[in-house]
C-alpha positions in Angstrom: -0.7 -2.0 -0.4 1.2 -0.4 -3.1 -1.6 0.7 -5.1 -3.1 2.5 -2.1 0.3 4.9 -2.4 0.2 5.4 -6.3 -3.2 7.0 -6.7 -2.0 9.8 -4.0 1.1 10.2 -5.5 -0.6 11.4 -9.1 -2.5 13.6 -7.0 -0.1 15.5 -5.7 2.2 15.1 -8.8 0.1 15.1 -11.5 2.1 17.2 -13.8 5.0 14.9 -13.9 5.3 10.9 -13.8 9.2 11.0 -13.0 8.2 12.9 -9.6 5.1 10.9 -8.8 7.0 7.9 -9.1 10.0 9.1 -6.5 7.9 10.3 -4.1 5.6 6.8 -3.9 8.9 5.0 -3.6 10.3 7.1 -0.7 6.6 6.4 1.2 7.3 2.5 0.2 10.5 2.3 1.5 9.6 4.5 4.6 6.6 2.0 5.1 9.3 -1.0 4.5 11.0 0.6 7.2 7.8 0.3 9.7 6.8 4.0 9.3 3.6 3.6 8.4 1.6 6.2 10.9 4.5 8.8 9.8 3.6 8.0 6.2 0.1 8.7 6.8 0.4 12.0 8.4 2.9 13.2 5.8 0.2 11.6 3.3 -2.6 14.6 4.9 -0.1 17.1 4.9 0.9 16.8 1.4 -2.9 16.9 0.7 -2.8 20.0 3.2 -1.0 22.5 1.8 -1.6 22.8 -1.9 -5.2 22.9 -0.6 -7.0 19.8 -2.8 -10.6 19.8 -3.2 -12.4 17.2 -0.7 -12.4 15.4 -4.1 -8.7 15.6 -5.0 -7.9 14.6 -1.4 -9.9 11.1 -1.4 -7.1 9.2 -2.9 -4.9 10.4 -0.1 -7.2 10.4 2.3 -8.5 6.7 1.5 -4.2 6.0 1.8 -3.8 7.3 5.1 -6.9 5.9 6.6 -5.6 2.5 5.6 -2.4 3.1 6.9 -3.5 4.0 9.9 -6.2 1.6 10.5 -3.7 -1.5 9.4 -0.5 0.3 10.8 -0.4 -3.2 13.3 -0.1 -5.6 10.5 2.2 -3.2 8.3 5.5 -4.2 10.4 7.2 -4.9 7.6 10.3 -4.0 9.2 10.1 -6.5 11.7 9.1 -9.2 8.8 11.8 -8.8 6.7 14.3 -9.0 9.8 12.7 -12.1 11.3 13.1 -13.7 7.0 9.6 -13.7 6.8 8.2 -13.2 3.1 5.9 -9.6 3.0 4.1 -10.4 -0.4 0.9 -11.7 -0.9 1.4 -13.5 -4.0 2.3 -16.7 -3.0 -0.6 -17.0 -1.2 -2.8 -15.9 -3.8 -1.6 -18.1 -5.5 -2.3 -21.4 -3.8 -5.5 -20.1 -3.2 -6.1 -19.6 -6.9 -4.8 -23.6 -7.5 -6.8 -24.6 -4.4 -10.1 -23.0 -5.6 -9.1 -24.3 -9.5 -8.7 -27.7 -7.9 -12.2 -27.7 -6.6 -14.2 -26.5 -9.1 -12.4 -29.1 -11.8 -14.0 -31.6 -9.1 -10.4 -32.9 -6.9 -11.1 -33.5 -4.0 -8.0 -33.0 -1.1 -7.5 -36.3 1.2 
């Protein structure tokens, strides 16, 4: 998910890493927070009012849309307070042995 909040944020700040950089990591801790939607619609009015091109805007608008159209799995608020883990990369990564395991010929049970 964090990807999806870098390429808008050297949009928007493309003169300057240092401010790029802030500004994605107040959107990620807002979306931590279970803000998601709010994200999104600051996301199109940051895109708004320097008046981007419909090509300058994609990256931001291609960030909002996914916000909005996962905000119901992005609860991350509610995840980190029930202990649950928010990451993906566990998973990825017993995926990545399962599939390894298969293709070198193992076979489970």
């Amino acid at each position: 998910m964090i990807q999806y909040l870098w390429k808008p944020a050297f949009v928007i700040y493309y003169q300057t890493a240092t401010q790029a950089e802030a500004w994605g990591s107040k959107r990620l801790q807002l979306i931590l927070e279970g803000k998601s939607s709010s994200v999104a619609s600051g996301l199109r009015r940051s895109a708004t009012l320097p008046k981007l091109t419909p090509q300058e805007r994609q990256p931001v608008d291609s960030c909002a849309r996914y916000l909005l159209n996962n905000a119901k799995y992005l609860k991350y608020d509610d995840y980190l307070k029930a202990g649950l883990p928010i990451g993906t990369g566990v998973i990825e990564g017993a995926c990545g042995h399962l599939i390894k395991d298969r293709q070198d010929g193992y076979h489970w049970g």
